[in-house]
N, C-alpha and C positions, 0 to 999 in steps of 0.2 A: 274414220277408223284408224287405228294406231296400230302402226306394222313395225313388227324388230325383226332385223336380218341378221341373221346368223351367219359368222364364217368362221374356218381354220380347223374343221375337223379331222380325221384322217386316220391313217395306220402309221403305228410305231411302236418301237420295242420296248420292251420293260426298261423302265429306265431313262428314257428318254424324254422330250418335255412336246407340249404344244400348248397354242395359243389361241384360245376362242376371241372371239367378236362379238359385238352386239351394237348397231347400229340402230336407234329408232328411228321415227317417222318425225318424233317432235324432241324438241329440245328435255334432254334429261334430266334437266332441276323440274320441270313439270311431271316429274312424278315424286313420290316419296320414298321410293327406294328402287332398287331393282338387285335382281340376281340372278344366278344359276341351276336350276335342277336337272338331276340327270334320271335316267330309267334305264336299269339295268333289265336282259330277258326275264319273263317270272317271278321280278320283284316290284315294288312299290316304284314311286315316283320319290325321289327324298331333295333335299335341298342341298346342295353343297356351298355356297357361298352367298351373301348377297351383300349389301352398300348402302345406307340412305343418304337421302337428300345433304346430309349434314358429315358424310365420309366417313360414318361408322361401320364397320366391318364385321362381320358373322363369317364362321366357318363351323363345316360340321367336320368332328373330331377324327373324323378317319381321314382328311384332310388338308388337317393342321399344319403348319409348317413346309408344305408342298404345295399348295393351290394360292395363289394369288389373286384378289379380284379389286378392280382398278377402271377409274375412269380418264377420259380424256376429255376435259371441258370442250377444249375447241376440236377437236375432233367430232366431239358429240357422242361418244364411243364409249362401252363399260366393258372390261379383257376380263377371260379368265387366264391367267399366265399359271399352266398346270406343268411340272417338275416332277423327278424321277416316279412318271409314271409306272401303274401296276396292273396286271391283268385283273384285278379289278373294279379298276376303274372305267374299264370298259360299260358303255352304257351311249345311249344317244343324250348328249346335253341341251337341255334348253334355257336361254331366255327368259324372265320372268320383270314383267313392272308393275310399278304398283301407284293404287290412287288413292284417293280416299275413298271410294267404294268397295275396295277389295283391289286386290292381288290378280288382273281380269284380265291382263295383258301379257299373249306367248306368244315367243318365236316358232319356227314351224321343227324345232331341232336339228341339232347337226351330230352326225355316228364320229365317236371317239373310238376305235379297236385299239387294245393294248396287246402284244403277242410276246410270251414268254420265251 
């Protein structure tokens, strides 16, 4: 079974930045992509960033130019590096890999609070 551990969530101000983690269980070119979704209260689950295998990069639009997502080969590691954070960006973030069966692999998320 394939485990990603989440870290580096936490509270901070508008404005300020943090740095998610995502460590798997296996080596990350064993999968075909991997990324970020976050879930804000009462809304959807949406994507904010993800990476394949080959270091192509996706963002979604409300988070252009502020979210960064990034891997560390030998690390083994894929960051979200998120910048002048907004109170709505608040949501818990999760983890996401993917295989060729589907998209089947989550972290257990980690709480982002942004406070104005």
């Amino acid at each position: 079974q394939v485990q990603l551990v989440e870290s580096g969530g936490g509270l901070v101000q508008a404005g300020g930045s943090l740095r998610l983690s995502c460590a798997p269980s296996r080596n990350i070119f064993s999968f075909n992509g991997m990324g970020w979704y976050r879930q804000a209260p009462g809304k959807q689950r949406e994507l904010v960033a993800d990476i394949t295998s080959g270091g192509i990069t996706n963002y979604a639009d409300s988070v252009k130019g502020r979210f960064t997502i990034s891997r560390d080969n030998a690390k083994n590691t894929v960051y979200l590096q998120m910048n002048s954070l907004k109170p709505e960006d608040t949501a818990v973030y999760s983890c996401n890999a993917c295989v060729l069966r589907g998209c089947v692999y989550w972290g257990q998320g980690t709480q982002v609070t942004v406070s104005s």
